[in-house]
C-alpha positions as CSV (number, residue, x, y, z in Angstrom):
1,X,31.8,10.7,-52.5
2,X,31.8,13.5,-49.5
3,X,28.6,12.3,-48.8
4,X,29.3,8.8,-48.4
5,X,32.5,9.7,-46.3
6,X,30.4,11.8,-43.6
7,X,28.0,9.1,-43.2
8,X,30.9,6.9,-42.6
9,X,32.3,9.5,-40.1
10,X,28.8,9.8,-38.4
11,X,28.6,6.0,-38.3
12,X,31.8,5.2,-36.8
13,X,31.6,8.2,-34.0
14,X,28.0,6.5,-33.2
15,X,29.2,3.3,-32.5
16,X,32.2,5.3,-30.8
17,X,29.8,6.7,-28.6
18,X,27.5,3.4,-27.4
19,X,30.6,1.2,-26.9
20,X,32.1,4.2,-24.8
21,X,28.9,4.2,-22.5
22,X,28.9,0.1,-22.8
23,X,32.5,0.6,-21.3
24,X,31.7,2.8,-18.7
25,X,28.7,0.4,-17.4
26,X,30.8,-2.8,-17.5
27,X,33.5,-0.9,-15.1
28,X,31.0,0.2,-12.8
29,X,30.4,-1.9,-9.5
30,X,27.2,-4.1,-10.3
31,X,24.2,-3.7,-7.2
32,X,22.7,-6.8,-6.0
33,X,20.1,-7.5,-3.8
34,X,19.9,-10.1,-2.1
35,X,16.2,-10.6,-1.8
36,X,15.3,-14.1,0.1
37,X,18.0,-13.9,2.5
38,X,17.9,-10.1,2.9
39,X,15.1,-7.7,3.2
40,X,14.0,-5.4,0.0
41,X,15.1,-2.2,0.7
42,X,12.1,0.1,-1.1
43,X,12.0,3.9,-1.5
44,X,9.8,5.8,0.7
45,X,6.9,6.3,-1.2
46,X,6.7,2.7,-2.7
47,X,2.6,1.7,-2.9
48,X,2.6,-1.6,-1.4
49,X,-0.3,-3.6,0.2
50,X,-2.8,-1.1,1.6
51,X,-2.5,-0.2,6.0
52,X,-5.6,0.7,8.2
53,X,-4.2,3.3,10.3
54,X,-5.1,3.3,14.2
55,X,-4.7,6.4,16.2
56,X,-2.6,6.7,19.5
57,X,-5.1,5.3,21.4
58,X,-5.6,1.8,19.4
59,X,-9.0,3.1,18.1
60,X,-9.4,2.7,13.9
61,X,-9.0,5.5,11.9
62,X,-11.4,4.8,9.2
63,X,-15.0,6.5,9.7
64,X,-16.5,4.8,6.9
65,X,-16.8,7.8,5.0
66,X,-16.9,5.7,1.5
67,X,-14.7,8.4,0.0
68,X,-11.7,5.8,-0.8
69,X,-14.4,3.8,-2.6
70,X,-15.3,6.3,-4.8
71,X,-12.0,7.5,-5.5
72,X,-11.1,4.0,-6.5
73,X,-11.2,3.7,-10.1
74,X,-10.6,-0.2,-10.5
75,X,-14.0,-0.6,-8.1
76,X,-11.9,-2.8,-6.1
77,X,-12.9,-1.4,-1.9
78,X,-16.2,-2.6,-0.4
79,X,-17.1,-1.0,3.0
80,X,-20.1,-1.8,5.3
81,X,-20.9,0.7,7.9
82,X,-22.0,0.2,11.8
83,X,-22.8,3.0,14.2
84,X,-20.7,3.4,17.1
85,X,-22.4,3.4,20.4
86,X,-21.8,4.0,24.0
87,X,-21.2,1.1,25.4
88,X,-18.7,-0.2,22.1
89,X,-16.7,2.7,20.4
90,X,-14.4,1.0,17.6
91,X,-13.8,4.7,15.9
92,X,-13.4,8.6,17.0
93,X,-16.2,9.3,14.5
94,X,-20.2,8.4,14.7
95,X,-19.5,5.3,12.3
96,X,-16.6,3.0,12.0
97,X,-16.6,0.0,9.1
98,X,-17.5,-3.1,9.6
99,X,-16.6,-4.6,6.9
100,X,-13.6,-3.1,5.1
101,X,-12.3,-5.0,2.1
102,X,-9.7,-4.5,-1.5
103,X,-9.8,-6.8,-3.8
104,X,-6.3,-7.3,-5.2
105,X,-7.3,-9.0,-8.7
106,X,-8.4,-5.4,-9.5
107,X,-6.0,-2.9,-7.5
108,X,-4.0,-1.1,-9.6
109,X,-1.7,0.8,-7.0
110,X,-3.1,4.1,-8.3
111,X,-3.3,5.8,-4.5
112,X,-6.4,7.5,-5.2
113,X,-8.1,5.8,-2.0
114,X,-5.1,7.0,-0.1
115,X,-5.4,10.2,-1.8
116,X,-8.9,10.7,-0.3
117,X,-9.1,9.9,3.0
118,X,-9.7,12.9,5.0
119,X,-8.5,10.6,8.5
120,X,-5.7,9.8,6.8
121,X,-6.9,5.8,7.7
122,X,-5.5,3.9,4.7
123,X,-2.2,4.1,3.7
124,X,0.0,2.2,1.6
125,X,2.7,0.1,3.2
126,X,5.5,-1.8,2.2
127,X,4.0,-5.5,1.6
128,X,5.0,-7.1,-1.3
129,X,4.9,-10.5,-1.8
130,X,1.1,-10.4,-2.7
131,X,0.9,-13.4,-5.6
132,X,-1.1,-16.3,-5.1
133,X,-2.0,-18.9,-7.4
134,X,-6.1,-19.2,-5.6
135,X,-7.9,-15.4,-6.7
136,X,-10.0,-15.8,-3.6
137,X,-6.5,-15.1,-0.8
138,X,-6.4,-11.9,-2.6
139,X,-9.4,-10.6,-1.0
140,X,-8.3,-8.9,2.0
141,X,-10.5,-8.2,4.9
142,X,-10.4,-5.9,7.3
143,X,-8.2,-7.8,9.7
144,X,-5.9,-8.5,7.5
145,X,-4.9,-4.6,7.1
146,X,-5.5,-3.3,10.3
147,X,-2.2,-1.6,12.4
148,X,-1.3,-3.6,15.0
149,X,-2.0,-1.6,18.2
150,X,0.3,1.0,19.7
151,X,2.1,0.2,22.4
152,X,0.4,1.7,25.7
153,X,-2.7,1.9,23.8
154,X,-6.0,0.7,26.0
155,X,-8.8,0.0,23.3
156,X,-12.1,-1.4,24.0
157,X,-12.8,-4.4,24.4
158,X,-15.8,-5.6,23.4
159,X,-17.3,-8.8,26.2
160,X,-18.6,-11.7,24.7
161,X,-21.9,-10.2,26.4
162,X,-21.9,-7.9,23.5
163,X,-21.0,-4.5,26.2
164,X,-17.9,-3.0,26.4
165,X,-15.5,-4.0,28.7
166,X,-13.0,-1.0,29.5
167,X,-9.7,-3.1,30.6
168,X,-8.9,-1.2,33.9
């Protein structure tokens, strides 16, 4: 019979409790966002769509070191490598990519690519809205990451000649 009553106790000081935290939350002014009409507002270390970094001079970051790729455990970064020359410098380093691409059917978000760049070239950034119904627009290239250039910044330009055109 003691038994019982405890339990009974127990039971009702449970249900005491949760209705007591319910009670709390229902008092408690709701937060809403109001995403379409209003910017997300994300934390700073959210790991959105992937950034390639430029330096303060407009040049790309990325050396095409292939590090990020092999950090990458999903597989998902394909890099081609050119040689900078003389006469068309795209990178501070001896090689810049070419081709540069993340497939986002297979990202996971980890960071390990960010992790791993020793230029600090790729970065995550706060894009979102990545969802397509066609796999192939999740493929995204090189241009479709790339900073925009700083403001001031004089980069090469490359001539439809194929030299380098300096812009002064």
């Amino acid at each position: 019979m003691a038994n019982t009553i405890t339990q009974i106790i127990e039971s009702a000081a449970a249900v005491a409790k949760g209705m007591s935290v319910t009670f709390k939350e229902m008092m408690s002014p709701t937060v809403t966002e109001n995403y379409p009409d209003e910017p997300p507002k994300f934390e700073e270390r959210y790991r959105g769509a992937h950034v390639l970094q430029r330096d303060e001079n407009g040049m790309e970051k990325c050396v095409a070191c292939f590090l990020c790729a092999a950090a990458c455990p999903a597989n998902c970064i394909y890099i081609e490598a050119a040689e900078n020359t003389d006469l068309v410098r795209i990178s501070g380093g001896e090689r810049y990519a070419k081709v540069y691409n993340i497939d986002y059917n297979r990202c996971i978000f980890c960071g390990y690519c960010v992790e791993a760049c020793p230029t600090d070239a790729i970065t995550h950034g706060h894009g979102f809205e990545l969802a397509s119904y066609n796999t192939s627009t999740l493929v995204y290239r090189k241009e479709d990451m790339l900073a925009p250039i700083p403001p001031g910044a004089r980069p090469p330009v490359i001539a439809s000649s194929g030299t380098a055109a300096n812009g002064h």
